[in-house]
N, C-alpha and C positions, 0 to 999 in steps of 0.2 A: 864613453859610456857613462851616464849620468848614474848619481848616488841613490839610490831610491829611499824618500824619506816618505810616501806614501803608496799605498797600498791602491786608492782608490782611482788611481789613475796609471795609465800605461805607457803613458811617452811622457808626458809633462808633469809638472809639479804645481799643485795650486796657484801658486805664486805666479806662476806662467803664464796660467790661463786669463781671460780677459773676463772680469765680474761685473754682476750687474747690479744696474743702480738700484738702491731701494726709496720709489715713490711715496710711500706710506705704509703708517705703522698703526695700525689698531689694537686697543690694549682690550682684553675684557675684562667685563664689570665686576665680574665673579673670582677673579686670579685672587686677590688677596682675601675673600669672606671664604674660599675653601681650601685645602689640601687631600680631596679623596682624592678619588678619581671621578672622573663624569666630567670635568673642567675642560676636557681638548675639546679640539675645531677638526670632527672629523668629514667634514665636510665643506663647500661656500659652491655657492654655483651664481652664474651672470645670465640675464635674460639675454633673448637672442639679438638684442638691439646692443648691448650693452646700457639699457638706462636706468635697469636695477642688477644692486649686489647685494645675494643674502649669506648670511656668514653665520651659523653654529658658533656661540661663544663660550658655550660648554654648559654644566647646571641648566638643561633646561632653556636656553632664553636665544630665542632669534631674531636678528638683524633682519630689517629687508632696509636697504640704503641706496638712494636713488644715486647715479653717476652720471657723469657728468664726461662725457668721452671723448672730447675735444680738448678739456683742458684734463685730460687723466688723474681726477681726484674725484673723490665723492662728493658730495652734496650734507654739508653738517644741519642738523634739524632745526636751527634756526636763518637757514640760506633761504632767503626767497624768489633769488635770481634765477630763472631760468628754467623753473621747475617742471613748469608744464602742469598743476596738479599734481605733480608725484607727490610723494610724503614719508618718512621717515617712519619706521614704525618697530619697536620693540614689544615682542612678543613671550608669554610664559609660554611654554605650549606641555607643563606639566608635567613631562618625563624627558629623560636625554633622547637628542638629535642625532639620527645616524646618516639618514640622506636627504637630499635636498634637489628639486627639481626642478626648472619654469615650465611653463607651456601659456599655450596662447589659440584661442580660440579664429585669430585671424592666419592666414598661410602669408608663408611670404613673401607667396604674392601679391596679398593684398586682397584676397578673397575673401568674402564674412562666412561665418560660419552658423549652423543652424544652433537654435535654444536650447537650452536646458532651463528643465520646466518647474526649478524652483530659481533657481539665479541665471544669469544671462552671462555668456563668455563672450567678452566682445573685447575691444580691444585691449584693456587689460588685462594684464598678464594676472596669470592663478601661478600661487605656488606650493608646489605640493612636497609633505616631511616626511620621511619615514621617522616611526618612534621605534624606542626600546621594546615597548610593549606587541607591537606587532601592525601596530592600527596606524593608517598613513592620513593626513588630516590636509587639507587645501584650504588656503587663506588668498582672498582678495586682496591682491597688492595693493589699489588706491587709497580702499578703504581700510585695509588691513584685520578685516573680517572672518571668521573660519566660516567656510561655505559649505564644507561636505566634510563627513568622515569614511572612509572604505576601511572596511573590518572584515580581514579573511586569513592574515597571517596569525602564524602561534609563535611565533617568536621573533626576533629584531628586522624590521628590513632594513640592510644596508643599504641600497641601491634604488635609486630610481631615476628612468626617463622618460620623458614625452618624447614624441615625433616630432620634426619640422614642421609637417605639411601643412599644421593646422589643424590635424584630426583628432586630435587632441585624445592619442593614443597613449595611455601611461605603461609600463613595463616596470616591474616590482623585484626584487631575489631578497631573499631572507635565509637567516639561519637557520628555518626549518626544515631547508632541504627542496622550497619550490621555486617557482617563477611563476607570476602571473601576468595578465594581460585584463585593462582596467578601459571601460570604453566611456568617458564622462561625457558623449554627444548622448548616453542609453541610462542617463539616470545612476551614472558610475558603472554601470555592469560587469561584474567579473567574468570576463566572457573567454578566458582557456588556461591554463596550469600544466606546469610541467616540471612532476617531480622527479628527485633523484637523492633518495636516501640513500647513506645517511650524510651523504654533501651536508655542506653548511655554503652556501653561495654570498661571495660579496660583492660583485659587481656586475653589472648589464648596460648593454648598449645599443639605441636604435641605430641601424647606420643611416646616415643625414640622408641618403636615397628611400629609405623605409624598404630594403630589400633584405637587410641581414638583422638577423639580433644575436649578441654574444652575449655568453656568461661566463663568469667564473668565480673558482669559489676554492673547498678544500678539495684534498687528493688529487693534489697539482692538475686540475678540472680548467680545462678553457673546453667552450661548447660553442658552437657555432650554427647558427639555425638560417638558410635558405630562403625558409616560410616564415614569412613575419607574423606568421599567428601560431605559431610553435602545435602545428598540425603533423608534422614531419617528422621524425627522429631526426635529431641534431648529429652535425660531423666532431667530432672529439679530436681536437688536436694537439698531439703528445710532441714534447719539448721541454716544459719546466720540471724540474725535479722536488718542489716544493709547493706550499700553499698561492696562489694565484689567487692576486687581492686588488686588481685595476687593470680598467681595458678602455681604450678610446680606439675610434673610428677616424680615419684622414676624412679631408671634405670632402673627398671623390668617393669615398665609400671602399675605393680598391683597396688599401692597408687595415689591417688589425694589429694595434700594440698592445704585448699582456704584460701587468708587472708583475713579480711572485717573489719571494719571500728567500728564493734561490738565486738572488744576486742579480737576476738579468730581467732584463728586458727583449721579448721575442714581439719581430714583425712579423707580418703571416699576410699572404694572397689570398683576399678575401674570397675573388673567386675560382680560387685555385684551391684553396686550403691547402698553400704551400710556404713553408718555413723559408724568409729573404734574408734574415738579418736578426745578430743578435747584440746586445747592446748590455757589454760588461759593467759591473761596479764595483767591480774587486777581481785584482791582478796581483797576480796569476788568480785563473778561477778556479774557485775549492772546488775540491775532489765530491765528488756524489756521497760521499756520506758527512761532509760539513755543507756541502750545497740545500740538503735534504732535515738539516737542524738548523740550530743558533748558529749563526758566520757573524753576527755582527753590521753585515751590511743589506739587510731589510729592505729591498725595494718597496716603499710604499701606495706610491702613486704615480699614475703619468697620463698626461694630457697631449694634443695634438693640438699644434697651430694652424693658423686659417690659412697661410700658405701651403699645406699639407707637406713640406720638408721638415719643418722644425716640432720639434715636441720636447716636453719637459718631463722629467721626474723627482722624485723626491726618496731621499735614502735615509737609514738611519746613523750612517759615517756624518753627516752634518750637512752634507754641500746638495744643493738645488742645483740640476745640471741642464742646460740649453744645447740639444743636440739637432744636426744638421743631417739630414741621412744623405744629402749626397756628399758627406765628407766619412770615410773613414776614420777609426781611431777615438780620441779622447774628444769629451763637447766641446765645442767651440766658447761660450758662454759658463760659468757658473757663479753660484752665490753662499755663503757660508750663513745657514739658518739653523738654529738651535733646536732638537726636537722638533723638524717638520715632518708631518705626517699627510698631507694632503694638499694637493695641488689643483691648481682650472684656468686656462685661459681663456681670457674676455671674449665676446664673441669676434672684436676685430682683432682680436690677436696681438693686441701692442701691451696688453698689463697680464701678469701671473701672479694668481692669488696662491698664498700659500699659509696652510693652517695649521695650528703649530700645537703641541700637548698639552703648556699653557692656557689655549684657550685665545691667541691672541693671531691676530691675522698682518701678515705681511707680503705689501706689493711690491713686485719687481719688475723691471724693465729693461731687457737685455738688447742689444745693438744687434737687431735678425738682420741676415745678408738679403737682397731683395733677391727672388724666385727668378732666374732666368730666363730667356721669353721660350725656351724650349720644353722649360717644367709648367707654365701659366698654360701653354696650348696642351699640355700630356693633359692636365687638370681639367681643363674645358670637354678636350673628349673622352676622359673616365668619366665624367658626373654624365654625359648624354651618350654612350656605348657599355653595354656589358662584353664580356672577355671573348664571348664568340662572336660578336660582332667583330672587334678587333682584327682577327682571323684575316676577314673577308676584305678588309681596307688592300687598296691597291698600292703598299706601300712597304720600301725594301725592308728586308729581312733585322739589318739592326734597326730602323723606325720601329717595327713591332716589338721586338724586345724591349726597346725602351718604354714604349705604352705598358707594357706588362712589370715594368720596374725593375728590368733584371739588370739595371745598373748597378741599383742599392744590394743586388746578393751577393752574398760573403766568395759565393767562386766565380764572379766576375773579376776580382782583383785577383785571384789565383790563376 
């Protein structure tokens, strides 16, 4: 029986575990001219190609930083190799950064998509900010331009995403207590809301199918909506015993991971709206009335990899954790980052951005096991089958469980 000199893990000891490399280290401009607050990177997000990174350096001032995804560095503003046009571009945008989102006028397919009838969305990416103030602002990534501002929150939006499809559907939550839905093919149009005072919501998610959107927020709140036009009453999925403050979609759209401020991280069957799996960060887990206040260990963020097994999170014990969901137990992978607060992997999945209180952003690069050819084929028919389709497939009784992922539930090993 080992000695346990850590709390934050259940079988191993950091030392144990196998850490990952750090690619790069970006410092912000502003670390040394401040000491409030306003200085953290509570956000960065990668366009879908990976050929831009935009990064929150805190005070105000955003990065969009072309990348370079072949050789996993970025592109410094005096690089002219390779560029394509991209460009480098620091931005005031006048009040603090809380969310940060691409979108793209083209699908990725490959389809063009129709005008807007003061600026044109083509194939550069737009990127769009949530501020402090309430007002979310879209900036022309070539030219580095603000193109539009959408003005309907009263207070911070945390959250924001477009669509894949190209439709260049945005999705809003703020601490006002709504959710909006933002149509920039209609001249921005705020075209449906949906509140729930006196929530304060921080996080929302299209799923890559454009069939589910999730939120969450306070009063340990995850919302799960059906209707992607938030026409429906949403399903409320009870699990967390504290604040829920991040939620990513797998690429097949079948998983929901929520992180909350209660230690854990919960999977959920997106089309089931069924609790898989729960994902500790502090062992033994505290009792519902330390789970439900200050523990110490703050789940803050967590992100889903493009092979949809792997996903990261971010804690406030220190360590950046690389998890395997067809491994039980402790991550396979982690990293020891000072005050991180925010995570995102690239669109291919090989770098994880992590953003720190600081203000300063740091890459990593963990050694992911390759996806089995029996999870690549699950993934193939969750992204083109929903769950009652599944049903009907001519195929034995464990095949369907396993499409349904009830490898990864906790009473499957029981």
């Amino acid at each position: 029986m080992r000695q346990v000199k850590s709390q934050s893990f259940e079988f191993f000891e950091p030392d144990q575990i196998e850490q990952a490399n750090v690619v790069e280290h970006l410092i912000s401009i502003t670390r040394d001219s401040y000491t409030k607050a306003g200085g953290e990177t509570w956000v960065c997000a990668w366009a879908q190609d990976s050929s831009y990174f935009a990064w929150s350096s805190g005070h105000h001032m955003l990065h969009i930083i072309p990348w370079d995804n072949e050789k996993q560095r970025r592109h410094s503003p005096t690089d002219e190799e390779r560029l394509n046009g991209r460009k480098y571009h620091l931005i005031d945008c006048a009040e603090n950064i809380w969310a940060l989102s691409f979108g793209s006028g083209f699908s990725q397919k490959g389809e063009s998509s129709p005008y807007y009838r003061h600026c044109r969305f083509d194939q550069n990416f737009i990127l769009a900010t949530g501020l402090a103030s309430g007002r979310i602002k879209l900036w022309n990534c070539q030219s580095g331009n603000l193109m539009i501002e959408l003005l309907d929150h009263r207070d911070t939006v945390r959250c924001l995403d477009f669509t894949k499809d190209g439709s260049l559907q945005l999705i809003s939550a703020s601490r006002d207590g709504t959710i909006k839905l933002w149509d920039l093919h209609n001249e921005g149009n705020m075209y449906s809301t949906f509140k729930s005072p006196p929530t304060m919501f921080y996080g929302c998610r299209f799923s890559p199918n454009c069939q589910f959107i999730a939120a969450v927020g306070s009063c340990k709140l995850v919302y799960l909506w059906v209707n992607p036009k938030l026409k429906a009453l949403p399903y409320r999925l009870e699990g967390h015993s504290n604040e829920v403050i991040s939620c990513d979609f797998s690429p097949d759209s079948a998983l929901l991971a929520t992180a909350s401020y209660d230690t854990k991280i919960i999977i959920w069957d997106a089309y089931r709206q069924l609790r898989l799996r729960t994902l500790g960060h502090l062992h033994p887990s505290p009792r519902l009335i330390f789970a439900g206040g200050a523990n110490d260990h703050y789940v803050r963020s967590v992100t889903f990899n493009n092979d949809g097994l792997t996903l990261a999170s971010v804690c406030d014990d220190g360590f950046v954790r690389f998890w395997n969901l067809g491994y039980m137990g402790d991550p396979l992978v982690i990293s020891t980052v000072v005050d991180a607060i925010s995570c995102r992997f690239s669109s291919y999945g090989q770098t994880l951005s992590v953003g720190c209180r600081s203000g300063d952003v740091i890459f990593l690069k963990a050694s992911i096991r390759v996806p089995s050819l029996l999870q690549l084929s699950r993934q193939v028919i969750r992204k083109e089958m929903v769950t009652g389709q599944i049903d009907s497939l001519p195929l034995p009784k464990m095949l369907i469980n396993y499409l349904y992922y009830q490898d990864m539930s906790e009473t499957a090993t029981k």
